[in-house]
C-alpha positions in Angstrom: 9.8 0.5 -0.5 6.9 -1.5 -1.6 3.9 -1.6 -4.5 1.1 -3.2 -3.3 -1.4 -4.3 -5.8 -5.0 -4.6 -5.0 -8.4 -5.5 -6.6 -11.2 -3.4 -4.7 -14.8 -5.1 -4.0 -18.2 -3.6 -4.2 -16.8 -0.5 -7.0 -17.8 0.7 -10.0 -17.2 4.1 -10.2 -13.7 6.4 -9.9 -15.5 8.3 -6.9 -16.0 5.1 -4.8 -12.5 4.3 -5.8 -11.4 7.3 -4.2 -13.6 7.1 -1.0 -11.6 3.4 -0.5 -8.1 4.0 -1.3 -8.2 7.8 -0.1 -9.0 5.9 3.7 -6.7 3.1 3.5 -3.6 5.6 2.8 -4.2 8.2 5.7 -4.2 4.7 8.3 -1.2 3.2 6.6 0.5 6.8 7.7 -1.0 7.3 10.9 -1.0 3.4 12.0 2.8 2.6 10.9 4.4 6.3 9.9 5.1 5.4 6.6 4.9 7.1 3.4 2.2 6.4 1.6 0.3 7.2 -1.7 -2.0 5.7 -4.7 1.0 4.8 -7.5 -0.8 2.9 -10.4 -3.8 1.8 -11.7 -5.0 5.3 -11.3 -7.8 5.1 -14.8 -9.1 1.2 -13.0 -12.1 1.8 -10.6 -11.8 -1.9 -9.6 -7.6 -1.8 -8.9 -5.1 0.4 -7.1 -1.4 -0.1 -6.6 -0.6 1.4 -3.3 3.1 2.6 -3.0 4.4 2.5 0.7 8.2 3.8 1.7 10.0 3.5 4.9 13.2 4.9 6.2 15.2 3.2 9.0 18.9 2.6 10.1 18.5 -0.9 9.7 17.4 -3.1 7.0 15.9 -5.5 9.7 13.4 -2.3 10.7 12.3 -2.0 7.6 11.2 -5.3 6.5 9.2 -5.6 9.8 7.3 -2.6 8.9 6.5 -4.0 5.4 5.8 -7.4 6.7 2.9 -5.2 9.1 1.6 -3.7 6.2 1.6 -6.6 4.1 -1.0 -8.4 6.5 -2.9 -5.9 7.4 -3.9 -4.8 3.6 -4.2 -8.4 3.0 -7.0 -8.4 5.7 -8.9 -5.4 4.7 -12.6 -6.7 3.7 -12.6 -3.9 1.2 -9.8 -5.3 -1.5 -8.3 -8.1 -1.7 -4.0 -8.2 -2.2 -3.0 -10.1 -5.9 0.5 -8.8 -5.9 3.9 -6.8 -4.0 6.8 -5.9 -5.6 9.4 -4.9 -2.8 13.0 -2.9 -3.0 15.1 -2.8 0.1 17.8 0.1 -1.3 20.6 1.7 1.6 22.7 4.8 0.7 25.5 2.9 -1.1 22.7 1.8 -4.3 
């Protein structure tokens, strides 16, 4: 699983907030099949922490499908990434 922390452009109300990070979590689950959802920041119009899960057999599986996330919300024109906090866990933790 991974936090990904992100400072929004052009946004100064809660609505507009919304009308970003609402769009950006329905294409992280329909591009990549992950779980997705808003997990911080949630009284900052201007940041969002965006918390992303994946489940796979193999560790290798999942840090792909972070690394594809990774780079595409750092290229959104929309927000800009300042930070990631990532937790690879199997069944033994």
């Amino acid at each position: 699983m991974a936090a990904f922390d992100l400072l929004l452009h052009e946004v100064s109300t809660l609505k507009q907030k919304r009308s970003v990070v609402r769009p950006l979590v329905a294409e992280l689950q329909r591009r990549y099949g992950v779980a997705a959802a808003e997990t911080g920041h949630h009284d900052l119009y201007r940041r969002t922490e965006i918390g992303v899960a994946v489940v796979a057999g193999e560790p290798a599986h999942c840090t792909t499908v972070l690394d594809t996330v990774e780079r595409w919300l750092a290229a959104r024109p929309e927000a800009d990434l300042v930070g990631l906090n990532r937790q690879l866990r199997s069944i033994d933790d």
